[in-house]
C-alpha positions in Angstrom: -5.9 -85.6 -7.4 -2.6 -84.2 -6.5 -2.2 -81.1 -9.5 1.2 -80.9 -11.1 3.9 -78.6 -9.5 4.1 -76.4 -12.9 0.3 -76.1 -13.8 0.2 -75.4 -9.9 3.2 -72.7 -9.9 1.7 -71.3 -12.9 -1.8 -70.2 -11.4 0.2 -69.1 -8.4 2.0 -66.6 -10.2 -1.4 -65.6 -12.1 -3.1 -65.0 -8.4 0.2 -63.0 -7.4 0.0 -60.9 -10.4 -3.9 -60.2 -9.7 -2.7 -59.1 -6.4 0.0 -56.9 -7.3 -2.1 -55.1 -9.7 -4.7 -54.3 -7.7 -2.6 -53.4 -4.6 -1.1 -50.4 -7.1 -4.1 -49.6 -8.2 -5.1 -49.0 -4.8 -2.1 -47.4 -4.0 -2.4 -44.9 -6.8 -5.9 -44.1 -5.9 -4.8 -43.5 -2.5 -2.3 -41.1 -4.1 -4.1 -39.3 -6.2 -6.8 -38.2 -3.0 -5.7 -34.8 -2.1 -4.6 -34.7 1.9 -7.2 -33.2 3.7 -6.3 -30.5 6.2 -7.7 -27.4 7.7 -9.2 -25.4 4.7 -7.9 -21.7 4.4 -9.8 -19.3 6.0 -10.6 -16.8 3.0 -11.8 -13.4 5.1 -8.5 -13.7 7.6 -6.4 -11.1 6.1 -9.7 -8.8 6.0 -9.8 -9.8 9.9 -6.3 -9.7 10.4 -6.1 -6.2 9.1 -9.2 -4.7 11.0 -7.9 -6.0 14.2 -4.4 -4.4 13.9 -5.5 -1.3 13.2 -8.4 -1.3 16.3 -5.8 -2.9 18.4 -3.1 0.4 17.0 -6.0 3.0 18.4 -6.9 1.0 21.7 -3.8 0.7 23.0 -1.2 2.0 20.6 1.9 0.9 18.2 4.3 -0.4 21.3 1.6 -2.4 22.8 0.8 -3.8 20.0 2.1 -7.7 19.0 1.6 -10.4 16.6 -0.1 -12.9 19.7 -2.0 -10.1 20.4 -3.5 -9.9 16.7 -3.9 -13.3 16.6 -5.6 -13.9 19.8 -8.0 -11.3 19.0 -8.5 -12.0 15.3 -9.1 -15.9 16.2 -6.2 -17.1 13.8 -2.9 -18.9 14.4 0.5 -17.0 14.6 1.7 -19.0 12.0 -1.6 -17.6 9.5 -0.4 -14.2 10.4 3.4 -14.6 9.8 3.1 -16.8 6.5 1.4 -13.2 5.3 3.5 -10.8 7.1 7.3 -10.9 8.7 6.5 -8.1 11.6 3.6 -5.9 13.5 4.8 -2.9 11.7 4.0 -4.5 7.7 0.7 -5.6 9.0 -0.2 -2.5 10.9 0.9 -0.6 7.3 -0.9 -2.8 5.3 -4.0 -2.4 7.3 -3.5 1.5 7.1 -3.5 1.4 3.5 -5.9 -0.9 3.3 -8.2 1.7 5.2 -7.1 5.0 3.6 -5.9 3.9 0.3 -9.2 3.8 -1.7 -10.2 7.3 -0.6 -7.0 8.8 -1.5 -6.5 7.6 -4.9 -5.5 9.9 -7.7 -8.9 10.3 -9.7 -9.1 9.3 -13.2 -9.4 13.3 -15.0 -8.3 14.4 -18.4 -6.4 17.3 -16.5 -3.1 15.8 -14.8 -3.0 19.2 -12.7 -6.8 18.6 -12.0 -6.2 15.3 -10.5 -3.1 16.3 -8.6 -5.6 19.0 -6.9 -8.5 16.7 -6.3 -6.3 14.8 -5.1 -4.8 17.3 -2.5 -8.4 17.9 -1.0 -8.7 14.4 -0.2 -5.9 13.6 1.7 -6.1 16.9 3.8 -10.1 15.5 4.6 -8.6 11.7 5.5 -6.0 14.3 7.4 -8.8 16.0 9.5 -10.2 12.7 10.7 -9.3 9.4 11.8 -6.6 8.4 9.4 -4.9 11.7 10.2 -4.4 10.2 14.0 -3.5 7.2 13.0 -0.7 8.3 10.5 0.8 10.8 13.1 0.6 8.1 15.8 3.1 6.0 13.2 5.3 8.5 12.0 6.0 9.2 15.5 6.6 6.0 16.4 8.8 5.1 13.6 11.1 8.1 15.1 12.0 4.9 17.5 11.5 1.9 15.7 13.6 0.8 12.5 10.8 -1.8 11.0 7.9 0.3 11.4 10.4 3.3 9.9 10.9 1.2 6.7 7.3 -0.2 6.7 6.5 3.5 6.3 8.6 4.3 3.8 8.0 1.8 1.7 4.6 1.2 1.9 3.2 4.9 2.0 5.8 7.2 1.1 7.3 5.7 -1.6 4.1 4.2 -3.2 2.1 7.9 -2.9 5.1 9.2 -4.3 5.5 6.8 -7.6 1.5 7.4 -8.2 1.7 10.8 -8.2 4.8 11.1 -10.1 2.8 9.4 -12.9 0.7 12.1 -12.5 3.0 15.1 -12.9 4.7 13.6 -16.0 1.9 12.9 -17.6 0.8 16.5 -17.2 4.2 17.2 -18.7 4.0 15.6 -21.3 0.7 17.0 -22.0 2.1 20.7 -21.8 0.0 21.5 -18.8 3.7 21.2 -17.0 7.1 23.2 -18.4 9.2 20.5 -19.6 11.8 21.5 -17.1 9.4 20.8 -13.9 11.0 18.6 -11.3 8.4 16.4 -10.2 10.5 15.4 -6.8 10.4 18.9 -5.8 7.1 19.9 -7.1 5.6 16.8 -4.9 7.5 18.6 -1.8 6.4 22.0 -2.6 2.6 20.7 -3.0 2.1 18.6 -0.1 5.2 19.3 2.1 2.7 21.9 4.0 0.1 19.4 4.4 1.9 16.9 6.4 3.9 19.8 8.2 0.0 21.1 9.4 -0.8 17.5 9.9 2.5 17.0 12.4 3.0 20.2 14.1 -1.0 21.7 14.2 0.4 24.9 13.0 -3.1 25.2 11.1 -6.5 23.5 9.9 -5.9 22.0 7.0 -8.9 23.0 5.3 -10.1 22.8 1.6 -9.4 26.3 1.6 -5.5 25.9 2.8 -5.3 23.1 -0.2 -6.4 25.7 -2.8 -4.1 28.6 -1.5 -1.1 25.9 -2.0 -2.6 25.1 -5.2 -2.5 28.7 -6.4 1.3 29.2 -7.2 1.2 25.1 -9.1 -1.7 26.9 -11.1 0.1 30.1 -12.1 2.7 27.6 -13.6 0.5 26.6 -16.1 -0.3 30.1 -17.2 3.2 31.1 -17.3 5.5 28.4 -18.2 8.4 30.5 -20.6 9.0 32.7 -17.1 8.9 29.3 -15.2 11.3 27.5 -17.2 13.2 30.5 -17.3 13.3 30.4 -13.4 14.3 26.2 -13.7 17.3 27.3 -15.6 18.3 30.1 -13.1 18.2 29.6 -10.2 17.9 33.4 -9.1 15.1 34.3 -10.9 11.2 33.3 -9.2 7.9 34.1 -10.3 5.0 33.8 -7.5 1.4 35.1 -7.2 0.9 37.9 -5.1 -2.6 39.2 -5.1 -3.1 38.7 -8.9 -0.2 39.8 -9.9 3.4 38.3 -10.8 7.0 39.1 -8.5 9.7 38.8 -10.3 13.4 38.2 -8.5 
């Protein structure tokens, strides 16, 4: 029996509507699956960092280069460069990483204690491996303009902002004269360590830290004569065998 052309139209356009239906739903399901890819490798950067630095001691910061990194930490470029833009912020970043933790500014009720604590641990990581490493980079950064601002801005300016914190809270706490200059008490602190450290005019011993620390410890026993000597410029006060020159 021959099925009229509107009942027949009709269940047509049911079945096509079935259809359509379920082709979006299967559409959408397809779209909501995540894309599988290569899953991220979660101990690179550890890997990435270790193998700069080895690869900085074996053969130095020149020889050095991103392929090398890579081929050696068994990633990608790409992994290495979607972290970092150049050799010298990964080499940087794996110094810190190494010598960071050990040099950090212990938590002390005493600002001036922790500033001297302090000292004695980065003249030890001075008398031992991170004390090559760091004069290996400052020398090189004599010569090359991204591992100069690396530097900067990753160890100088960072060591100098956490220890800044340190001197001002001392100030505030009256174990520093108000007038201190935290810029030039940084300089006159741990300017001889690094000169030691560059030039191997001396050891720098925990003994060497505590002579520097003397004259930062008669500040806080003397701090009218001190503030007088911030606000003139020709007048000093500095131990000398217990006692007190005045000029």
């Amino acid at each position: 029996m021959r099925i009229p052309s509107h009942i027949f139209d009709a269940r047509c356009s049911v079945k096509i509507q079935k259809l359509r239906k379920g082709t979006t739903r299967a559409y959408s399901a397809k779209r909501r699956t995540p894309i599988r890819g290569r899953p991220r490798d979660k101990n690179a950067d550890a890997r990435i960092l270790k193998t700069a630095l080895r690869l900085v001691e074996r053969t130095g910061f020149r020889s050095v280069s991103m392929e090398a990194i890579a081929a050696e930490a068994q990633v990608a470029r790409t992994t290495i460069y979607r972290r970092w833009p150049n050799k010298a912020t990964v080499i940087m970043d794996a110094f810190l990483a190494e010598v960071g933790p050990g040099i950090a500014f212990p938590e002390l009720p005493s600002a001036l204690e922790s500033l001297r604590v302090q000292m004695k641990l980065l003249a030890r990581a001075f008398r031992g491996r991170p004390g090559l490493l760091i004069r290996s980079l400052l020398a090189e950064a004599q010569f090359d303009p991204e591992l100069k601002r690396a530097f900067r801005d990753h160890w100088i300016k960072k060591r100098r902002a956490a220890a800044q914190v340190v001197i001002k809270r001392g100030i505030r706490a009256g174990e520093l004269p108000a007038a201190t200059d935290p810029d030039v008490l940084l300089d006159a602190l741990y300017g001889g360590l690094y000169y030691r450290l560059l030039m191997g005019t001396g050891s720098l011993s925990a003994a060497y830290v505590e002579a520097v620390w003397r004259p930062c410890s008669a500040v806080r026993r003397w701090p009218a004569f001190i503030d007088r000597g911030a606000r003139d410029s020709s007048f000093w006060v500095w131990p000398h065998r217990g006692t007190f020159l005045l000029r």
